[in-house]
N, C-alpha and C positions, 0 to 999 in steps of 0.2 A: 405847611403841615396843617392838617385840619385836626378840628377836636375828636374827632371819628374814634381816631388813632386809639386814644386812654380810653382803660374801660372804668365806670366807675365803681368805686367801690365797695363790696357789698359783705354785709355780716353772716357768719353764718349761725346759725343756730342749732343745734342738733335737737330732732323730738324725741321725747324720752318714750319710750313703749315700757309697759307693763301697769304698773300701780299707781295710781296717781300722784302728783307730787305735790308740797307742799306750798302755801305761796310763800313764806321766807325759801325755800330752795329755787324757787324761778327768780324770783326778784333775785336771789343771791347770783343765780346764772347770769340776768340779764346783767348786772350792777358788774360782773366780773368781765362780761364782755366788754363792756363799756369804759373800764378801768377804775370804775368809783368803788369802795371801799366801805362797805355798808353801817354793820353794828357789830356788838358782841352775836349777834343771833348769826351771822355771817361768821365768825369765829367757829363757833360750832359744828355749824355746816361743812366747811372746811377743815378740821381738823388735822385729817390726815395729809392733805396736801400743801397744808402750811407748816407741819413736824418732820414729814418725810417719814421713810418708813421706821427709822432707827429709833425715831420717838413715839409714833402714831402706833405701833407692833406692842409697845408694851403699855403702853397707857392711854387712858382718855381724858377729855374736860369732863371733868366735874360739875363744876359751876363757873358762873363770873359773874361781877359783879360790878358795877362802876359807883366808883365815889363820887363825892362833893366835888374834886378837882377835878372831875371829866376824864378820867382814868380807870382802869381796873383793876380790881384783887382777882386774881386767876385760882380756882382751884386744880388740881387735879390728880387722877385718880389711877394709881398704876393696877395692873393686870394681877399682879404678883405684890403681895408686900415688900417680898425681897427686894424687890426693883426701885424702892426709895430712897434708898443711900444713891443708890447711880443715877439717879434722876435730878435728887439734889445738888450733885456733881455738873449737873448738865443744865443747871439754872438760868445761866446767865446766859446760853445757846438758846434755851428758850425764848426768854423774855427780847433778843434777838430778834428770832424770827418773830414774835406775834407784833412786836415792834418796826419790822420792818414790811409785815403785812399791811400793819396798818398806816405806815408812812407818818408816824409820829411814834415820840416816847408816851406809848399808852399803858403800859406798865407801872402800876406802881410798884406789887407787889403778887408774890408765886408763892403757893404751897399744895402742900401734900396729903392728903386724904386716903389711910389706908382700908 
């Protein structure tokens, strides 16, 4: 068998048409291709597709923040007042996900901004 055989492998990228983009959202593409795991500014970026729609549909980040310990204070911000009791409910689903975005306990701390 020769090396002929395998082809090697290649990345794709998709180019983005219309407006131009940002460079935290290219770096955030390339860093996501690549499997690294950027910043908080990559947090934001991502929002939606690291809440899924059940979280991302009613609320946004706010803000974040990182501490002294290399962690962060998450704010965020629901669509609807109403929707903070059920959010708070869904705390620890959060702090989950953004935790398992980022492949550490980067969480310190999650609140609510009406």
């Amino acid at each position: 068998m020769s090396n002929q055989d395998s082809k090697p492998k290649v990345l794709s990228i998709d180019r983005r048409h219309g407006r131009p983009q940002t460079i935290g959202a290219a770096l955030g593409n390339l860093f996501d291709i690549l499997g690294i795991r950027a910043s908080d500014a990559d947090l934001a970026n991502r929002w939606e597709k690291i809440m899924g729609p059940e979280i991302a549909s009613v609320a946004q980040l706010a803000a974040i923040k990182k501490t002294p310990k290399n962690k962060y204070n998450v704010v965020i911000r629901p669509f609807n007042p109403a929707m903070t009791l059920q959010l708070s409910y869904m705390k620890d689903e959060i702090i989950e996900r953004i935790n398992k975005y980022f492949g550490r306990d980067a969480v310190e701390k999650i609140s609510f901004r009406k």
